[in-house]
N, C-alpha and C positions, 0 to 999 in steps of 0.2 A: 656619732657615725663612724669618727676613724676606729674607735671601739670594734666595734660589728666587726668592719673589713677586718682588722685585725684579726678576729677571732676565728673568721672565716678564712682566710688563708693559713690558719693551725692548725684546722681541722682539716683541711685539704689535702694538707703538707702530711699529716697522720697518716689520713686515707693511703696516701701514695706512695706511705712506706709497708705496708702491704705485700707481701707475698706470695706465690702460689704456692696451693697445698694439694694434696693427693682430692680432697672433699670438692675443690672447687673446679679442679682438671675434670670430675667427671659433672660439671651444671654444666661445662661451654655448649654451645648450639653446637652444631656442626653442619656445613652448607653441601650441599648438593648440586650442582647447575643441572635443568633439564632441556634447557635451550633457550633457544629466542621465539617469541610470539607469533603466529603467523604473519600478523601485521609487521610485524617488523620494530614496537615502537617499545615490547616488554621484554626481561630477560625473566624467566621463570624457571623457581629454585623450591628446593625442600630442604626445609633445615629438622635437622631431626636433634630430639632434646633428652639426653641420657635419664633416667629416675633413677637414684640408685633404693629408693623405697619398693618401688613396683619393682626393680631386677628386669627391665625393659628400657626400651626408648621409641619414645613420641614424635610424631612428626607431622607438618607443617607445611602447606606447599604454599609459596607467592609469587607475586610477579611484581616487578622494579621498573621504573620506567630506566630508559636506554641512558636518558642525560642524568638519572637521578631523579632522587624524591623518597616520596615515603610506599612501602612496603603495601601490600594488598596480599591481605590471606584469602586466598580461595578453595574451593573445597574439592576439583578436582584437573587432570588437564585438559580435558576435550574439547571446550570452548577455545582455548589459545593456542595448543600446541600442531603444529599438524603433525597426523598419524601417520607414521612412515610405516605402519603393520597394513594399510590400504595400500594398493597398487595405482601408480601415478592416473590411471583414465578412471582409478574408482571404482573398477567392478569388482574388484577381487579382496580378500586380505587372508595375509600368511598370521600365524602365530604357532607357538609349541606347547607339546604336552608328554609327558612320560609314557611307554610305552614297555608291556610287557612283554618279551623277547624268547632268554635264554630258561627254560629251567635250571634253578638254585635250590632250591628248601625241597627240605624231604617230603613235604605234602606233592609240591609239584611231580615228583617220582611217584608216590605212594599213595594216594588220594583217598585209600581208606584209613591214614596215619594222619590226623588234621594237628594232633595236639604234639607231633616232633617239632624239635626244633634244630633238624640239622643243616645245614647247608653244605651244599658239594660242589667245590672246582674243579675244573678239568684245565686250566689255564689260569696265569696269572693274572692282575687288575682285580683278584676279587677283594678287595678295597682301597678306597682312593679318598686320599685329605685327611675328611674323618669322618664318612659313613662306608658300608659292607655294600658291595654288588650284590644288588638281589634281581638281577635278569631285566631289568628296566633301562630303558636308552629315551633320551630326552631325541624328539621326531619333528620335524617340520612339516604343518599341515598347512593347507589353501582351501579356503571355499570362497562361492560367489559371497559380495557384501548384501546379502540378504536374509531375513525371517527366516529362520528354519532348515537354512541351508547346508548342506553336508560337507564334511573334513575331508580332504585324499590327502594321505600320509604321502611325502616323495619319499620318503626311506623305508616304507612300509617294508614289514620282513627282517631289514639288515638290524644286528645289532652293534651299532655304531651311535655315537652319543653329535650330536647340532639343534641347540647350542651345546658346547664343549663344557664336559664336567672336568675341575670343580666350580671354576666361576664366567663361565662362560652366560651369554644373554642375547636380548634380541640383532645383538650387533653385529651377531653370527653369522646373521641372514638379512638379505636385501632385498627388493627388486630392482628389472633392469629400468629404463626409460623405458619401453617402450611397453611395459607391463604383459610382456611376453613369456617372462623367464623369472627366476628366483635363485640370485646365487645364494649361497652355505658355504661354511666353515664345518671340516668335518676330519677326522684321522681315520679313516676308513682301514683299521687295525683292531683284532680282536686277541682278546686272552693275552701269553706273554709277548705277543709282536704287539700290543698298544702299550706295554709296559716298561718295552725297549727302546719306542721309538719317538719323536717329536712329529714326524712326517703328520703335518696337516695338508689340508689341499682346498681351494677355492673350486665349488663344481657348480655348476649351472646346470638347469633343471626346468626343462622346456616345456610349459602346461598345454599346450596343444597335442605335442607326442608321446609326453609321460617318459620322455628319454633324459639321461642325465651326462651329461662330460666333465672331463675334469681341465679344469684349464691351466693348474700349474703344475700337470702331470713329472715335468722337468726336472724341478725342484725335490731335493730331498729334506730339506728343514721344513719349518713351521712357515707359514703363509695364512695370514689372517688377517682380520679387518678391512674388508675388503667395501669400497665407498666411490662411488659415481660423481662425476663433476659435473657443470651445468651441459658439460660444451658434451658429455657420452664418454668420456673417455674413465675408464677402470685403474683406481689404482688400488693398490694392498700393500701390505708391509712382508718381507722375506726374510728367513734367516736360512744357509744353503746348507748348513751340515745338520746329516738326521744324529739324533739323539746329545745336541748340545744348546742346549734349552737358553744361552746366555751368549750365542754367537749372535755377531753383528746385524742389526736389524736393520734394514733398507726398505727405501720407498721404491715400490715399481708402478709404473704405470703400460696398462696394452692401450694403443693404439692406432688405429690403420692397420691392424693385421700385426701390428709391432711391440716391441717391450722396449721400455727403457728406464736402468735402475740410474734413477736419482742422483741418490747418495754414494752409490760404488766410490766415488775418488776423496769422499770423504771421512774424516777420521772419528766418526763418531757415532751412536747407535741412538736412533728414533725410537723413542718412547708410544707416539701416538700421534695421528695430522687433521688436516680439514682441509680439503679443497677451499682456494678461495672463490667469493661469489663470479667472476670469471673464467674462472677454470684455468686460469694461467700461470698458474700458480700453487703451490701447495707451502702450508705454516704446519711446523712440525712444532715437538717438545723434546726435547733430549737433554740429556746431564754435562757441563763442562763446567771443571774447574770447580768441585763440592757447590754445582747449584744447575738447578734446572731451569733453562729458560728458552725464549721462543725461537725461533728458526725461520726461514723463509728459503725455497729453494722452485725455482721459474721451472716451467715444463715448455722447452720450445718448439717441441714436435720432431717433425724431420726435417726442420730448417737447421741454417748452419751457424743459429745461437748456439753459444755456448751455457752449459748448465753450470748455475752460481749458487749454493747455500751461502746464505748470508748470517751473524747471528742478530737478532734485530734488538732482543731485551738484554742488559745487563746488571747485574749489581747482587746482592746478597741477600738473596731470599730465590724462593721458587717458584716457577710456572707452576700450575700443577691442570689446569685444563682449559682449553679452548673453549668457548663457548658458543661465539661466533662473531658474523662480521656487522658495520653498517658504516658506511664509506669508507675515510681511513682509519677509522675506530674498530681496534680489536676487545672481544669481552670474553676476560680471562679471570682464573680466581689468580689466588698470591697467597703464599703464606711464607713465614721464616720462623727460626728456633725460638720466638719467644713470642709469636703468634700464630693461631689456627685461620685457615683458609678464609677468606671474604672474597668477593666479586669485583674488580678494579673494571675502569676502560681506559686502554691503552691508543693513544695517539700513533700511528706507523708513520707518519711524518716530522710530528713536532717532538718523539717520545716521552712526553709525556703523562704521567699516571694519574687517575682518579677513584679514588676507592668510593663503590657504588654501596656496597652493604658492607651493613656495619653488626652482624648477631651480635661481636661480644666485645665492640668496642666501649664501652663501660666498664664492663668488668674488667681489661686490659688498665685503663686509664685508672684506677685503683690502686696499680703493683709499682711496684719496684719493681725492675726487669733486669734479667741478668744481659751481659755486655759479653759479644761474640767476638772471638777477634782471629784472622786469618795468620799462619806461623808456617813457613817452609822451612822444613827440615831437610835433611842432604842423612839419605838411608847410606849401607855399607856399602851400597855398589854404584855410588856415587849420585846416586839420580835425586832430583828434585820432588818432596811429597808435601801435599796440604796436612796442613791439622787444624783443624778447627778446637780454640780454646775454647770454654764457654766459662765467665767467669760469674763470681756468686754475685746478687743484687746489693748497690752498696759496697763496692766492693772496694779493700781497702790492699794497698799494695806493703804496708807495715806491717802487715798481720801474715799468721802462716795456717794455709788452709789444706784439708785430706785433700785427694785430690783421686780422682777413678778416670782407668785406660777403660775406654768403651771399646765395645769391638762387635764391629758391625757383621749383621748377616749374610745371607746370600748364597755362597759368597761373593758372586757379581754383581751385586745391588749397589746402586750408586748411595754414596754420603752425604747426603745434601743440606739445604738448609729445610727440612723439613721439620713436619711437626706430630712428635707420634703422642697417642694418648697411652701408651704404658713405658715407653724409653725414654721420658720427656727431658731433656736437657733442660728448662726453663723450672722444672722441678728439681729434679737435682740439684743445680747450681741454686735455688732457692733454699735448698736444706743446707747450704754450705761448705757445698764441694764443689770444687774445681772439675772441669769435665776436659779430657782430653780426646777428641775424637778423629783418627788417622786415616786418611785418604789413600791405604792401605793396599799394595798388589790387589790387583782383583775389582779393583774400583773404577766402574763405568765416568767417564766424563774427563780422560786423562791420557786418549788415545787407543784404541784397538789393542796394541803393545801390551799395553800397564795392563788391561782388563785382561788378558786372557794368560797372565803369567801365574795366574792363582791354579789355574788346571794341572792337575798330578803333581805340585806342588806345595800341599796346605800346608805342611809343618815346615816348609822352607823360609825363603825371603820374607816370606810377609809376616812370620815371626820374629825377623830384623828388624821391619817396617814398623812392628808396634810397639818394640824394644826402643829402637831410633826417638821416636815419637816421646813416649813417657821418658826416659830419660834425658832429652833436650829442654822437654818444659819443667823438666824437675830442678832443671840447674837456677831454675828463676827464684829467688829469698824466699819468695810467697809462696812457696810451696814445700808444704811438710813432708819432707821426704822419710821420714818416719810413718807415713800415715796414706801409702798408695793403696787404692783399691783396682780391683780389675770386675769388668761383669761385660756380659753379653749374652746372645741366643740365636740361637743355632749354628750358624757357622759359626759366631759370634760366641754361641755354648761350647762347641769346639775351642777357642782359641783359647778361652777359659782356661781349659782340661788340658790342654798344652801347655799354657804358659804356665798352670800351677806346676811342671814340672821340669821347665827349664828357667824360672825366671830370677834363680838366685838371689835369693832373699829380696826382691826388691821389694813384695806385694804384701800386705799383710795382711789381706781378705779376698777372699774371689763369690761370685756367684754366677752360676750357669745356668739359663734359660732355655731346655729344649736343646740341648748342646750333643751333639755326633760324642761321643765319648768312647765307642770301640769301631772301630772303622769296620773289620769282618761281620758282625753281628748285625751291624746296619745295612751292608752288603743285603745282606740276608733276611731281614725284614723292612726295608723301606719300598710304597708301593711306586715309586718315579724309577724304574731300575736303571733307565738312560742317565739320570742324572751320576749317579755312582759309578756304571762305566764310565762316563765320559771325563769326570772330577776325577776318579781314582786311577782310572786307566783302565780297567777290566775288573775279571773277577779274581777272589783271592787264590783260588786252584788252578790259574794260571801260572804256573812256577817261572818258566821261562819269562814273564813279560817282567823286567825292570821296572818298569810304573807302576806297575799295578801291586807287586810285592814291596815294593818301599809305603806305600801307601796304608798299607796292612802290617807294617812293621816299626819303621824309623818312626811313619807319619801317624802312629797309633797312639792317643794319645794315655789306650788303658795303658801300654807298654813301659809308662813314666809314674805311674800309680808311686813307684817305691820312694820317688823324690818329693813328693807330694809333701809339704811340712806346713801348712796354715790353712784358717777355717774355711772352711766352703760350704753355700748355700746352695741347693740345686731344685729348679725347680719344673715341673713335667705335670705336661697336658695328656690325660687318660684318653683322650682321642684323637692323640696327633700322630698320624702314620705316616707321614714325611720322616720326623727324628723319634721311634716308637718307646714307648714307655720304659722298654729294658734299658735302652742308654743312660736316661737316668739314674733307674733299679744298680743300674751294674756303676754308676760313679760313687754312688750311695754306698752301696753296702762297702766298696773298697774303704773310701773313708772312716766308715765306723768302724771297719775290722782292723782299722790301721791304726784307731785314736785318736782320727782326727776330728775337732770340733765340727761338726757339719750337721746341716736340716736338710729335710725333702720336704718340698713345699709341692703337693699334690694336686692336682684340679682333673678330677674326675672326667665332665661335661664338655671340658675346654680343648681343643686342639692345639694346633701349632703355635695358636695365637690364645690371646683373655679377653673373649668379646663381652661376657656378661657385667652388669656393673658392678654385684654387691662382690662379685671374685676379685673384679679391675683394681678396688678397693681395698680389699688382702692383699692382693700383689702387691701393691704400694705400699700398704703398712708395716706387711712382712720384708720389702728388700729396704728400707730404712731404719727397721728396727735390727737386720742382721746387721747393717754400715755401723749401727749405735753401738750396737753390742762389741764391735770386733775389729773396727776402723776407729 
């Protein structure tokens, strides 16, 4: 008998030295929350399941009981979920559908030309993410909830896009209580005024008169997600300045004829909320301190409570969605750098945690996991910055490991303990690298301040910042300082193309994902053109503006091409019109015409991002086999 045990915990002990591999990153489930039951008693999820044979992914919807248990697949949601696309008394339901608008293609001009294939702008937008405007605008229809019953477009004619391209949904659009009305989410901007600008607006859309108003006419930023609390009162999330897509996000609430923002005296930007089930309340998700976690912040009318955010979760890992309530139990997923998303219930009393599903806790309990560990650094201008170390599984402090400066996108995207299927810290640090990841200027969750110093700025401080960074954790034995890599994408691709050109010898490899590499070219073909005014400071034929000419010059990162001395990978999505295909083309060809070791790693299909799995698959094998080759 002691035999057996013995033998069994060998094999266990094997198991658990284990690895992740690029093969087994793309089997994880991956969870979906779609809500709570209407009873109240299920939370109902989809978990969808990569195939990298099919070059798809499957999926699976269930429902969990509230306290726990086992899993129930069901085949669709209409029996559990209530349909918020029905209007609260039931007679009505909204939903959308694409609509043809504008003439584009030369048939629509030429009708006896079917077989051209030309398309013609008269304004900009004519393409956006990674498909081509072809005169269609996603519309919001209502009809009675009956057999047979007919659609009235509310936007009929305009060509304006609700729900919002590119990833906009039915979140766009609500009803009121009283099932009188239908607000939207809409930028009622056409050609290059939608391509200049973030101005969205919350308009409501009266089915009795067919009239519409806009209610955050006010506002010149983005205003979206706009959600009813039990008690009638409206609240949405604001950002005030038009065309800066990465300003401070705030909860507002109208009621009584009134508005009142939330979070105004707080230092930190809202992710996304939920009314709580008394309406007294609102639970937010926002980024502090490299991690995103929960919020609470009271609504007390026009009494003369004072408005408190509180933050309610802490520790290292991330919120990543509300799900909802049931007394003091909140149902939120969770996930950190060396696990993907599950469904916890969190206690708002006792804080407490319960992990309710478990897709790929198996396959977890298998690995060796690499060890995270939190590192304040002191940049050149004195200030305090996180780095997240990630170090290898098994990790041994006698031994000297490569080690890669990650560098995050965005470039206001917060750094969190997240968990990406193609940037995976938990893989890297599994192939035996050190990962060093900087909480870097520009980084949400570290005050208003810090986030927004990254604007007209990119080749500035926060190329100290990253500098700071790798070279504080390089000073530690276990790190081969012979053997630093650099990689990132898009901003992140950017910093790359920068640093290959000031970072004095320190790197002996780079690779750049989607990476901004001439800053005027990009000017001049990326379709968010707000984002590049507002990042760059304007356009480059503004000679007089100071910003906007540093940006295109000092901050260019072609402009450093001639310092350029070690190998670089580059690699570009054929349909990414965010960071367009030339950026790449133009890092590329410099490289080879300079001598330098370097690949293009192509993806036709793929946009900004590699959603498909047998490409997800090359991505991975190609940026370990460049670290093998050249680190």
């Amino acid at each position: 008998m002691k035999k057996i045990i013995f033998l069994t915990l060998i094999g266990l002990n094997a198991m658990a030295q284990n690895v992740m591999t690029p093969e087994l990153l793309w089997k994880l489930d991956r969870i979906s929350p779609l809500g709570i039951s209407k009873d109240g008693k299920n939370i109902v999820y989809k978990v969808s399941t990569p195939s990298v044979a099919e070059n798809k992914s499957n999926s699976k919807i269930y429902t969990l009981p509230i306290s726990g248990g086992t899993p129930t697949e069901i085949k669709d949601t209409k029996s559990v979920l209530a349909d918020k696309n029905v209007s609260p008394d039931g007679k009505y339901i909204v939903y959308n559908e694409e609509v043809k608008i504008d003439n584009v293609h030369g048939k629509d001009f030429y009708p006896e030309l079917q077989k051209s294939e030309v398309q013609i702008y008269n304004g900009l937008d004519y393409r956006h993410w990674d498909t081509w405007n072809e005169g269609k605008f996603n519309h919001i229809f209502y009809k009675e909830n009956k057999d047979g019953a007919v659609g009235i477009d509310i936007l009929k004619g305009e060509n304006f896009d609700s729900p919002q391209k590119p990833f906009g949904g039915d979140e766009d659009y609500i009803w009121s209580p009283d099932s009188k009305s239908i607000l939207y989410v809409c930028k009622k901007k056409a050609g290059t005024q939608y391509a200049i600008s973030t101005n969205t607006n919350i308009y409501q859309y009266d089915l009795a008169a067919g009239t519409t108003i806009n209610l955050t006419d006010g506002n010149e930023g983005y205003d979206t997600a706009p959600q009813f609390s039990s008690t009638g009162n409206l609240a949405w999330l604001q950002m005030k300045r038009d065309g800066y897509e990465a300003d401070k996000n705030d909860i507002i609430v109208a009621s009584k004829g009134m508005k009142f923002n939330l979070t105004a005296n707080w230092d930190g930007s809202v992710d996304h909320f939920l009314w709580s089930k008394d309406g007294k309340s609102i639970f937010f998700i926002a980024a502090v301190d490299g991690t995103k976690q929960l919020f609470e912040v009271n609504f007390p009318g026009v009494t003369k409570i004072a408005i408190q955010v509180r933050q309610i979760t802490n520790g290292d890992f991330d919120v990543n969605d509300i799900i909802g309530f049931s007394g003091d139990t909140a149902f939120l997923t969770r996930a950190d750098m060396n696990h993907a998303a599950e469904i916890f219930s969190f206690n708002l009393k006792k804080k407490n945690w319960i992990q309710l599903s478990n897709v790929n806790t198996a396959t977890y309990s298998t690995l060796a996991l690499s060890k995270t560990e939190r590192r304040y650094v002191t940049t050149t201008d004195g200030k305090k910055m996180l780095v997240w170390v990630i170090l290898p599984p098994n990790f041994d402090a006698t031994k000297k490991y490569p080690t890669l400066l990650y560098c995050q996108g965005g470039p206001q995207s917060a750094l969190t303990q997240f968990y990406s299927y193609r940037w995976n810290f938990q893989l890297m640090a599994a192939n035996g690298y050190i990962v060093v990841a900087p909480n870097r200027r520009g980084m949400q969750g570290h005050g208003v301040k810090w986030n927004e110093q990254i604007s007209k700025d990119w080749g500035g401080q926060v190329m100290d910042d990253y500098l700071s960074a790798i070279d504080d954790v390089a000073k530690e034995s276990y790190v081969d300082k012979a053997r630093l890599g650099c990689v990132g994408a898009s901003y992140g691709g950017y910093s790359v193309f920068y640093l290959a050109g000031i970072h004095n010898n320190r790197f002996k490899t780079f690779i750049a994902h989607d990476g901004v590499y001439n800053t005027q070219s990009m000017f001049g073909t990326t379709e968010e053109v707000f984002f590049n005014n507002w990042d760059f400071g304007g356009a480059y034929w503004e000679k007089d503006n100071a910003a906007a000419q540093k940006s295109y010059t000092t901050f260019n990162p072609m402009t450093l091409v001639e310092k350029w001395n070690k190998p670089i990978l580059i690699i570009q999505g054929g349909k990414d019109f965010r960071v367009p295909i030339g950026q790449g083309q133009e890092a590329f060809q410099a490289a080879q015409l300079r001598g330098i070791k370097s690949r293009f790693l192509y993806f036709p299909e793929e946009n900004h991002w590699v959603l498909k799995p047998q490409n997800a698959q090359v991505w991975q094998k190609e940026f370990f086999k460049w670290l093998k080759e050249t680190l």
